[in-house]
C-alpha positions in Angstrom: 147.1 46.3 60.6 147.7 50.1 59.5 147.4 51.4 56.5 150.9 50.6 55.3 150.7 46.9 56.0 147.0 46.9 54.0 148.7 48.2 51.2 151.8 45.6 51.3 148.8 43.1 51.6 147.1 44.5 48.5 149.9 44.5 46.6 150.9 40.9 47.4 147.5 39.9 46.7 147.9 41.9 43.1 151.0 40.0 42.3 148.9 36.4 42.8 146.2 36.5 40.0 144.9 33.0 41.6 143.6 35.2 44.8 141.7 37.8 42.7 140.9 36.8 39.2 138.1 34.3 38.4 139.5 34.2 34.6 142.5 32.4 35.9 143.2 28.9 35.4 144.5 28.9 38.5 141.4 30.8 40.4 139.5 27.5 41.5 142.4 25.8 42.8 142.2 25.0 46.2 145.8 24.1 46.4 147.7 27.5 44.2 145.1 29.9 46.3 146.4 27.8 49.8 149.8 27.7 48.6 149.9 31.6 47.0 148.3 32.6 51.2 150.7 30.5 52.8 153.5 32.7 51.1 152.2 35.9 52.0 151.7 34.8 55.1 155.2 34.0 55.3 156.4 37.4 53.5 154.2 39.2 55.9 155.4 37.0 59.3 151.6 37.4 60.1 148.7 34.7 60.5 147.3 33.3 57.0 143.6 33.2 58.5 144.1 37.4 59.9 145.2 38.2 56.8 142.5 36.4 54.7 140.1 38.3 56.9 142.0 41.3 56.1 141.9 40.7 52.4 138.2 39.9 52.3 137.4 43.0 54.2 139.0 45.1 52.4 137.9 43.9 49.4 134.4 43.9 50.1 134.8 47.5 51.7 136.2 48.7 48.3 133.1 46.7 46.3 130.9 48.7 48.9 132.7 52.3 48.2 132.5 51.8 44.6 129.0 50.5 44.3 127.9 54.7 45.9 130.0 56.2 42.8 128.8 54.0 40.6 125.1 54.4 41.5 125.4 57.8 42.3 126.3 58.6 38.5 124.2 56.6 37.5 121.0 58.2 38.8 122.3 61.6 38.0 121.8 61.1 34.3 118.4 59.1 35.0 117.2 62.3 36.5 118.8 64.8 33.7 
């Protein structure tokens, strides 16, 4: 996947609260979450398990990324 495609997947992913917000109703269904990657999946004409892989990659690289700016300002005003 290049960058383009990861951004088509993010936004796809952005427009299906069930995949990414646990304050939905719909967040611990088995069958919306199945049923919201089966239609990316289709959108995408790419395999639901790659692109699951995808998502949870690039969500956990972006948890990862964030976590160094966060701490990072955080320690500076520890040490000020």
């Amino acid at each position: 996947m290049d960058v383009e495609n990861n951004e088509v997947l993010i936004a796809m992913v952005f427009d299906r609260p069930a995949l990414w917000d646990k304050k939905s109703k719909f967040y611990s269904s088995r069958k919306v979450v199945d049923r919201c990657w089966k239609e990316i999946s289709l959108e995408m004409k790419q395999d639901e398990y790659t692109l699951r892989k995808k998502w949870r990659y690039l969500r956990d690289q972006f948890a990862v990324e964030f976590g160094k700016i966060t701490n990072r300002r955080r320690w500076d005003f520890i040490c000020a």
